[in-house]
FILUM-713499 format. One record per residue (C-alpha): residue in three letters; chain; x, y, z. Coordinates in nm, 2 decimals, always signed. Example, Ala and Ser with C-alpha at 12.3 -4.5 7.8 and 13.67 -1.06 7.14 Angstrom:
BEGIN
R   figu   loza       px       py       pz
R    Ala      A    +1.23    -0.45    +0.78
R    Ser      A    +1.37    -0.11    +0.71
end
This chain:
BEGIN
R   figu   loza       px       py       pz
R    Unk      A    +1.98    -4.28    +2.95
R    Unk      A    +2.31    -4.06    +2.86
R    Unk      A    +2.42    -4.02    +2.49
R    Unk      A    +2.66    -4.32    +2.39
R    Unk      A    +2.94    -4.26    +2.15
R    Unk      A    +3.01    -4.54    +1.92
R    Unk      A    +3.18    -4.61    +1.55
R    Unk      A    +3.05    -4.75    +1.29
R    Unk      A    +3.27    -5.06    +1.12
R    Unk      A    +3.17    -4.98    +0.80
R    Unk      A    +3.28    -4.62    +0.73
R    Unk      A    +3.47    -4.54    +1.09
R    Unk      A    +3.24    -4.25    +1.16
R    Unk      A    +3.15    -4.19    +1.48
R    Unk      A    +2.74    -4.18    +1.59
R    Unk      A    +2.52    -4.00    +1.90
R    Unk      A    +2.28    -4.23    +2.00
R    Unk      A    +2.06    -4.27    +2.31
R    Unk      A    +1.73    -4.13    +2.47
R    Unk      A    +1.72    -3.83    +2.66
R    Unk      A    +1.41    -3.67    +2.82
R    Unk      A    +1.19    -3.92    +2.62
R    Unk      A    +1.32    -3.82    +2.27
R    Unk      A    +1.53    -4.09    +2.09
R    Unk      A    +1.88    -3.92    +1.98
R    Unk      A    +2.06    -4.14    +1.63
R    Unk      A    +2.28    -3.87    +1.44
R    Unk      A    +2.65    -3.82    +1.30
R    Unk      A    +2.87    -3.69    +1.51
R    Unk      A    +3.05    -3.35    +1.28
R    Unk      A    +3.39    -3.50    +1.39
R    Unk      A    +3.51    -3.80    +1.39
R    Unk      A    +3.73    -3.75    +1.70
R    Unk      A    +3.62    -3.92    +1.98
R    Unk      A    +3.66    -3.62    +2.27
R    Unk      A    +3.51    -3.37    +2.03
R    Unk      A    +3.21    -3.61    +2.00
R    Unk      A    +3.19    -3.63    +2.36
R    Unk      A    +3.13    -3.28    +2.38
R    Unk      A    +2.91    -3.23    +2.09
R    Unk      A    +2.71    -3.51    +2.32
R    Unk      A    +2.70    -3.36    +2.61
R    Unk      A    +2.63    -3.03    +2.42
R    Unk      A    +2.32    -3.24    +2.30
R    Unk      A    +2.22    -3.36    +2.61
R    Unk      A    +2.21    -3.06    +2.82
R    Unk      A    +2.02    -2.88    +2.54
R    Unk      A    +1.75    -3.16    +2.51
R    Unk      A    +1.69    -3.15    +2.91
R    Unk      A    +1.71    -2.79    +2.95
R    Unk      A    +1.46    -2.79    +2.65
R    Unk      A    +1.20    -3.06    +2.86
R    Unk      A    +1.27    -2.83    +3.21
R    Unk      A    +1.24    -2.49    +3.12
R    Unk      A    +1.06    -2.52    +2.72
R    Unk      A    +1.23    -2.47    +2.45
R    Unk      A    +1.48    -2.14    +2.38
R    Unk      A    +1.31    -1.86    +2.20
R    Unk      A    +1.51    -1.81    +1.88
R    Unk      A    +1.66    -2.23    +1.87
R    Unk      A    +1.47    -2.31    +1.58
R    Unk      A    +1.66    -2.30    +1.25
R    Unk      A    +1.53    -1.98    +1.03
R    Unk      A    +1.51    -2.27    +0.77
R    Unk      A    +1.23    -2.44    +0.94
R    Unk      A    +1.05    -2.12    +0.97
R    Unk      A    +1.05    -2.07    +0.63
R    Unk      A    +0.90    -2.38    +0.58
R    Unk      A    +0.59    -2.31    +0.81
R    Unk      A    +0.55    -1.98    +0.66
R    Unk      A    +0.51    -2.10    +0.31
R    Unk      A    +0.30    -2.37    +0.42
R    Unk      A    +0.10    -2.12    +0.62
R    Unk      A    -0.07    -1.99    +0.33
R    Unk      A    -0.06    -1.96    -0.06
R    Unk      A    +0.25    -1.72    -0.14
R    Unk      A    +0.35    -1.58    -0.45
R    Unk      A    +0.67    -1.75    -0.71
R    Unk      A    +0.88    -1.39    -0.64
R    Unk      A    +0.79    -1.45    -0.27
R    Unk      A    +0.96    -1.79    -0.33
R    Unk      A    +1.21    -1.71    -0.52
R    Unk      A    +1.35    -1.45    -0.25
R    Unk      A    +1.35    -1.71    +0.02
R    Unk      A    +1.53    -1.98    -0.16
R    Unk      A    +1.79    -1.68    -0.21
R    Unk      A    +1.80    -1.57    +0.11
R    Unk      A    +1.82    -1.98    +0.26
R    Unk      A    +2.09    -2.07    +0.00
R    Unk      A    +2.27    -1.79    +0.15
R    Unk      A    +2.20    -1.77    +0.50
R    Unk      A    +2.25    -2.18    +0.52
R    Unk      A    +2.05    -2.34    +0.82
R    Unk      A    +2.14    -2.10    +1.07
R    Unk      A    +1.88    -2.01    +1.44
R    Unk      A    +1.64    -1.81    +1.42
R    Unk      A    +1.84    -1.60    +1.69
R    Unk      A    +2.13    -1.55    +1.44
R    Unk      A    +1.91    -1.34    +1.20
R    Unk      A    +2.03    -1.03    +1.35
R    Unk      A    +2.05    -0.70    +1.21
R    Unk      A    +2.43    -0.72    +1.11
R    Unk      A    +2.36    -1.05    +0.98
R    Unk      A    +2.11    -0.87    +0.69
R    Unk      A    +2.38    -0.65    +0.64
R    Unk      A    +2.63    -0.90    +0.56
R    Unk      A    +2.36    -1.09    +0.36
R    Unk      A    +2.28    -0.77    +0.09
R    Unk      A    +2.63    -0.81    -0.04
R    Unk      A    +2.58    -1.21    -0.05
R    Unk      A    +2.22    -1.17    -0.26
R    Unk      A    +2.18    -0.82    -0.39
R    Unk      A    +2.41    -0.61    -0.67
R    Unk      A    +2.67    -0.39    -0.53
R    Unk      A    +2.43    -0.07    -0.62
R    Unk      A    +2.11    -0.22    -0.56
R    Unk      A    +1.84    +0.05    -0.45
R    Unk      A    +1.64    +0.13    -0.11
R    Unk      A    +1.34    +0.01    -0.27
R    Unk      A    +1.53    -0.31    -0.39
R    Unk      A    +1.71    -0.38    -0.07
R    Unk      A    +1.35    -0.32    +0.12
R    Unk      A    +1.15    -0.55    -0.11
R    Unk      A    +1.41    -0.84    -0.25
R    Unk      A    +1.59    -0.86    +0.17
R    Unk      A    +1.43    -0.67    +0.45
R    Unk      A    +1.08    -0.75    +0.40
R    Unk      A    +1.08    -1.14    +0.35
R    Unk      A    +1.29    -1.20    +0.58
R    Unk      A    +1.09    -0.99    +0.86
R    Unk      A    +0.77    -1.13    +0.76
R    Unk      A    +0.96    -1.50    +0.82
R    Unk      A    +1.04    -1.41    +1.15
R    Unk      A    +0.72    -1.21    +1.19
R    Unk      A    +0.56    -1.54    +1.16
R    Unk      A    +0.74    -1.73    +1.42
R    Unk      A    +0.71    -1.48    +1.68
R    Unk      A    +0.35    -1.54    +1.65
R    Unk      A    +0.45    -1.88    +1.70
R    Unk      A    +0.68    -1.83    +2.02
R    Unk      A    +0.96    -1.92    +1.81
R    Unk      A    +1.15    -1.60    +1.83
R    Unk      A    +1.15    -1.22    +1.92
R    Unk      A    +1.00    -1.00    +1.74
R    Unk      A    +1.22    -0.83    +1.42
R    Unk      A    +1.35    -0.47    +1.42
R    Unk      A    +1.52    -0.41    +1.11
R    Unk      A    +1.62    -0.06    +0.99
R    Unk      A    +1.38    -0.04    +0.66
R    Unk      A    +1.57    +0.16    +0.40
R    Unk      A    +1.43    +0.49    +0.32
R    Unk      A    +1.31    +0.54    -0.06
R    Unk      A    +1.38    +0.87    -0.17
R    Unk      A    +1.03    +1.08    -0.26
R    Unk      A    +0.98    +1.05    -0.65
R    Unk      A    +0.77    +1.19    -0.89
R    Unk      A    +0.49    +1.06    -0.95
R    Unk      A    +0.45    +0.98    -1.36
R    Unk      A    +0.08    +0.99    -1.48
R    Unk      A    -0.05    +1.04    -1.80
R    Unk      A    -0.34    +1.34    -1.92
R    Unk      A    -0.66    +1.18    -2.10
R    Unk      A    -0.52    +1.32    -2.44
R    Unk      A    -0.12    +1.15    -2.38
R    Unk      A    -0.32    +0.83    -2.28
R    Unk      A    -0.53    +0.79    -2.59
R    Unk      A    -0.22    +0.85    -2.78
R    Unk      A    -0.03    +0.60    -2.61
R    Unk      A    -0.31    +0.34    -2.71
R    Unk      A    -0.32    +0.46    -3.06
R    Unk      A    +0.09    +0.34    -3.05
R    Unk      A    +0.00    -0.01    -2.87
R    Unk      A    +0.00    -0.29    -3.04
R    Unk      A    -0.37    -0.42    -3.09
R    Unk      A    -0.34    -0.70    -2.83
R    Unk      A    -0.21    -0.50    -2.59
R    Unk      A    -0.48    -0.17    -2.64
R    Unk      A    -0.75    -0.40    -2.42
R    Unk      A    -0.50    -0.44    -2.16
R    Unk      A    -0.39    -0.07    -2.13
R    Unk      A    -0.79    +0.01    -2.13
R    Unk      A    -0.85    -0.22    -1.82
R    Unk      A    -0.53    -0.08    -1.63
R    Unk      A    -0.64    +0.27    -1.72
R    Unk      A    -1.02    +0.22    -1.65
R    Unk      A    -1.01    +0.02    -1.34
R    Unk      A    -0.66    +0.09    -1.17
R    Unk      A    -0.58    -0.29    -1.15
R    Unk      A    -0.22    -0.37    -1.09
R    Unk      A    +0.00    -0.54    -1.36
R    Unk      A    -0.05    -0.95    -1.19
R    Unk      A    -0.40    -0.83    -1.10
R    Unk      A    -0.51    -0.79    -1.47
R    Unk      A    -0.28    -1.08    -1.64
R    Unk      A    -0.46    -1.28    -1.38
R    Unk      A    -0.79    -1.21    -1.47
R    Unk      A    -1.04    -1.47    -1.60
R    Unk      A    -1.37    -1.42    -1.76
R    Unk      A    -1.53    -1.58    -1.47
R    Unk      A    -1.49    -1.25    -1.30
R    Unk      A    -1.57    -0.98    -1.58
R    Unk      A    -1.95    -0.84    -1.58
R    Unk      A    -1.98    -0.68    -1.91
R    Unk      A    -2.35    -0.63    -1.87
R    Unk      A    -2.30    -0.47    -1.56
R    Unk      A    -1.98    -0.34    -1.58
R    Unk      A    -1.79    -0.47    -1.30
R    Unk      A    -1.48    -0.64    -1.26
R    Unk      A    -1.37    -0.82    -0.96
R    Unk      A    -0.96    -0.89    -0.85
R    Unk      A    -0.90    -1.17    -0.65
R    Unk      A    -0.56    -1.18    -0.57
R    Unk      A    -0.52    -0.83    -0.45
R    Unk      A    -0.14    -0.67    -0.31
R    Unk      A    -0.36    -0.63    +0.02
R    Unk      A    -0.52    -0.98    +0.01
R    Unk      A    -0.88    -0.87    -0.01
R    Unk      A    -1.08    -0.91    -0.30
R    Unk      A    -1.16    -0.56    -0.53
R    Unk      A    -1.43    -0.54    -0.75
R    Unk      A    -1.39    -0.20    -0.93
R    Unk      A    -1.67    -0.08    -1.20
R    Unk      A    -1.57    -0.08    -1.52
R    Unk      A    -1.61    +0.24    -1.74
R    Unk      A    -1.80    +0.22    -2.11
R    Unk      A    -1.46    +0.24    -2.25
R    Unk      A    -1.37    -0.08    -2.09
R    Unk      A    -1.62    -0.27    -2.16
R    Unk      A    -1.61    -0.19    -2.54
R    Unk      A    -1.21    -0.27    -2.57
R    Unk      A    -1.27    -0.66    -2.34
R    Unk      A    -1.61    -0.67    -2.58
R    Unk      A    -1.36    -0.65    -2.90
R    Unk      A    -1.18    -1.01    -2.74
R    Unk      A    -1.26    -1.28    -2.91
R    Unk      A    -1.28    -1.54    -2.67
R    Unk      A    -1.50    -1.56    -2.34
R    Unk      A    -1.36    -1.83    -2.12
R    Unk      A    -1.03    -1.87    -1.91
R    Unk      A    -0.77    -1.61    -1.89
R    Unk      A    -0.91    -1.25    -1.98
R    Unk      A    -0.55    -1.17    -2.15
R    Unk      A    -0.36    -1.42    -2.40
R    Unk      A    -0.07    -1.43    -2.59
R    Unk      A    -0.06    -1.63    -2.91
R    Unk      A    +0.26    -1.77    -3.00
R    Unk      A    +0.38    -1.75    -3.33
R    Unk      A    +0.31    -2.00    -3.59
R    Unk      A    +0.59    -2.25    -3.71
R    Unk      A    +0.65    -2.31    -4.08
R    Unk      A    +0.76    -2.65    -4.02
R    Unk      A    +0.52    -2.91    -4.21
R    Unk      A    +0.28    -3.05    -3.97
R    Unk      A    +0.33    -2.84    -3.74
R    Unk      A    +0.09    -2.79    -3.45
R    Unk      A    -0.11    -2.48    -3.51
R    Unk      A    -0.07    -2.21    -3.21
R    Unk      A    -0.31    -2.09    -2.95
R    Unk      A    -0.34    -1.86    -2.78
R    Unk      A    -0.23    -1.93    -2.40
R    Unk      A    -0.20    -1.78    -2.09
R    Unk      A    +0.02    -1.53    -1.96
R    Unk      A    +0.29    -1.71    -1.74
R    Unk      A    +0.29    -1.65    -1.36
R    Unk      A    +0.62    -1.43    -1.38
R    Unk      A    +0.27    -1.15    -1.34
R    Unk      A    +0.40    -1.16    -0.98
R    Unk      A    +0.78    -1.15    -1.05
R    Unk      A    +0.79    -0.80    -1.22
R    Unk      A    +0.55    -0.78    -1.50
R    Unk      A    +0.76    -0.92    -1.76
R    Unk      A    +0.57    -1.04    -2.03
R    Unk      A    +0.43    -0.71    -2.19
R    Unk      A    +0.81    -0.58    -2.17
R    Unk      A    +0.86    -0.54    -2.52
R    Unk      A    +0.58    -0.45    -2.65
R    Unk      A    +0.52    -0.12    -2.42
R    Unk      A    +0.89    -0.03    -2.47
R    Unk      A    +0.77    -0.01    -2.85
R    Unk      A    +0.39    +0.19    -2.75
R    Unk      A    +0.58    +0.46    -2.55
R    Unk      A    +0.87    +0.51    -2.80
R    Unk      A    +0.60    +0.52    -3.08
R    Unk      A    +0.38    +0.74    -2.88
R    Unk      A    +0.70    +0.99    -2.78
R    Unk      A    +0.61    +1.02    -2.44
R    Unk      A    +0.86    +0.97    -2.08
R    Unk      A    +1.03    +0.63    -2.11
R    Unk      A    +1.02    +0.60    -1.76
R    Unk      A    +0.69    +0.55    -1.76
R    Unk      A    +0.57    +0.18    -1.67
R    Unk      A    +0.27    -0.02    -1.68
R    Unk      A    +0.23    -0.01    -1.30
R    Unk      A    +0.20    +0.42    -1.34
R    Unk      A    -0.14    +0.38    -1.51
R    Unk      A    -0.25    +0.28    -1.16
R    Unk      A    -0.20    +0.61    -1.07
R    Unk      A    -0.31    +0.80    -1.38
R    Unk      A    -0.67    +0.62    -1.27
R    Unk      A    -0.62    +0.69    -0.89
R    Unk      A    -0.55    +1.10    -1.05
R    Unk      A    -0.88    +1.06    -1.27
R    Unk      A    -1.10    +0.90    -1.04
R    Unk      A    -1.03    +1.20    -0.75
R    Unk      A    -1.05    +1.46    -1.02
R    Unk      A    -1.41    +1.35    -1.09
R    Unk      A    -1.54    +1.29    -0.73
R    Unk      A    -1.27    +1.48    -0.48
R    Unk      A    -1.34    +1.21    -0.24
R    Unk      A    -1.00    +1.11    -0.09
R    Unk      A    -1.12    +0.84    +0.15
R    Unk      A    -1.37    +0.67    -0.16
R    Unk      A    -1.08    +0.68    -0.39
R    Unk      A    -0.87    +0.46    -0.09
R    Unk      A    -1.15    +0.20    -0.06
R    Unk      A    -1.17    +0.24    -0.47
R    Unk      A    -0.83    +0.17    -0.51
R    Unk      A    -0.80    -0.11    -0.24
R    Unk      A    -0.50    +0.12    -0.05
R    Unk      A    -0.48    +0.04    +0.37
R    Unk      A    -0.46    +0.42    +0.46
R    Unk      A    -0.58    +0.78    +0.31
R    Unk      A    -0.22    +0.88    +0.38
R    Unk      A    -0.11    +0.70    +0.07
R    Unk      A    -0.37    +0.83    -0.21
R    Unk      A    -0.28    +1.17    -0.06
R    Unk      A    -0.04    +1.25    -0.34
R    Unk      A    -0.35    +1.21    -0.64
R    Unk      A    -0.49    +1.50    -0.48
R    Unk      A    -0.28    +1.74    -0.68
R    Unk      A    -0.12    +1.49    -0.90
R    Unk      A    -0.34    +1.64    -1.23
R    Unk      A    -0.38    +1.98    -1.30
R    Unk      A    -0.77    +2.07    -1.32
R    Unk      A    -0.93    +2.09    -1.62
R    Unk      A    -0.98    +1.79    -1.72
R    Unk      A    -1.26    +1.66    -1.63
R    Unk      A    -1.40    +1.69    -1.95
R    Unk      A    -1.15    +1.52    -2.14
R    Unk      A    -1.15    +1.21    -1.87
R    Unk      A    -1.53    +1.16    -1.92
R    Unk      A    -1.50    +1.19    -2.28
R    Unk      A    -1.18    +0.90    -2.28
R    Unk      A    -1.37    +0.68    -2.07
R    Unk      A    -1.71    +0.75    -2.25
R    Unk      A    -1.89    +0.89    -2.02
R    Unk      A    -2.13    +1.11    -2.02
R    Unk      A    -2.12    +1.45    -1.89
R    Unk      A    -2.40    +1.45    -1.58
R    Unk      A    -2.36    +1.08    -1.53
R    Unk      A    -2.37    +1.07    -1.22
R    Unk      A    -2.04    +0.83    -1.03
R    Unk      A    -2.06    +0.52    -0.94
R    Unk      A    -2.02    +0.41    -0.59
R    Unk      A    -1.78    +0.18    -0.43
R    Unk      A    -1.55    -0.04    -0.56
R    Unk      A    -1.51    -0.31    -0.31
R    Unk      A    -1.74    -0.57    -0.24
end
């Protein structure tokens, strides 16, 4: 049965109705001229029956939709979220055959800062927005992306020798001294350790097991003696690992504070130790640049220098290729073995442990 075009009496817009290779068809025409309606009808129509002859046209569905299956594909993170919603607000409900490469090009001005970065444009655009589309091509939705990644300059690497790290502890504040020991000892990433619970902490056996790892697997990474003194100092054994405790109001009868659990912005930067490592580094006098995420890589530098075992230190570390711990391999000068067994409390013919993955 062909689209009808009729008005409605109570508002004068004009409505599609009408069945057309077995799908009912009741919408708003977007004019309310009568020949423009007839087209956007017969628009309709041809699309619905070309649709039931010949399947449905790679790329018809709106990117919108496939950001809905891809978030309800699995569990994704609040920054993944976050970057979406950006990305839809701006995009609006467009086909998935519209994201095109000068499309994202036109979208960086409409979501990013004028002198955003590579890295930023890579991980805030380029990335989501591929791994939408990613995701319905394995559908059939779409084609496949090909988006020029922008190229991040090669930086220098910031780690820290055993004797800088012990006096950057020295300048932490006391809540925060565990923390730096874990990310030091085990090479956990920032969300990785504010995430931790005590469900997943062996202090008997010196273990320690991620969860929600960058590269989805699960890591369970050993624990040196230095580590498990500094989480044995905590005074609490249950729920989060980490806690801050808010500060206590002077107001009369007011409710005492608890400690509570570091929000869930873990996995939108890091945020919530901000202030207080800005305060350990400039106390300690060491490179301001330095960030909580670079003691990952003063552990990847430590671990290699004690075993020189580039493909254990990738399944240590959790990485997908030996290509990316290459750089540790002469990140710290030698010498300091010594000092790294001593910070960590080991002793000096213990022998390593072995892996760090379950």
């Amino acid at each position: 049965m062909p689209l009808k075009i009729t008005r409605r009496k109570d508002t004068g817009a004009l409505t599609i109705s009408g069945t057309v290779a077995g799908q009912r068809v009741r919408q708003r025409a977007q004019s309310d001229d009568r020949k423009l309606a007839e087209e956007e009808a017969a628009a309709l129509e041809a699309k619905l029956l070309r649709a039931e002859w010949h399947g449905e046209r790679r790329g018809a569905r709106s990117f919108a939709e496939a950001v809905v299956s891809y978030l309800a594909a699995e569990e994704r993170s609040q920054s993944t979220k976050a970057r979406l919603n950006r990305i839809l607000r701006a995009l609006g409900d467009i086909p998935l055959s519209s994201v095109t490469q000068e499309r994202v090009d036109r979208l960086r001005a409409q979501v990013l800062k004028p002198k955003a970065s590579p890295a930023t444009v890579r991980r805030g655009l380029v990335v989501p927005i591929r791994a939408v589309l990613r995701h319905a091509h394995r559908r059939g939705w779409c084609d496949a992306p090909a988006f020029d990644i922008p190229k991040q300059p090669q930086g220098r690497t910031l780690y820290l020798l055993p004797a800088e790290a012990e006096r950057l502890i020295q300048a932490a504040a006391p809540h925060l001294r565990p923390l730096i020991h874990l990310l030091i000892g085990t090479g956990g990433r920032m969300a990785e350790a504010l995430e931790l619970d005590w469900r997943d902490v062996d202090l008997a056996g010196g273990r320690v097991t991620f969860w929600r790892t960058k590269g989805g697997r699960r890591r369970v990474a050993d624990m040196p003696p230095s580590v498990v003194a500094a989480l044995s100092s905590l005074p609490h054994r249950t729920g989060a690992v980490f806690q801050w405790k808010r500060k206590e109001s002077r107001k009369p009868n007011a409710r005492k504070a608890t400690p509570q659990p570091y929000a869930d912005r873990a996995r939108q930067g890091g945020g919530q130790i901000k202030t207080a490592w800005r305060g350990a580094i400039k106390r300690s006098g060491l490179n301001p640049d330095l960030s909580p995420h670079d003691l990952r890589h003063v552990w990847a530098s430590w671990r290699y220098a004690l075993h020189r075992d580039l493909l254990r230190l990738k399944v240590e570390g959790g990485w997908s290729s030996v290509a990316l711990v290459e750089r540790y391999a002469h990140l710290l000068p030698e010498g300091h073995e010594a000092e790294i067994r001593a910070f960590w409390h080991l002793a000096d013919t213990a022998e390593e442990k072995g892996s760090n993955v379950a």
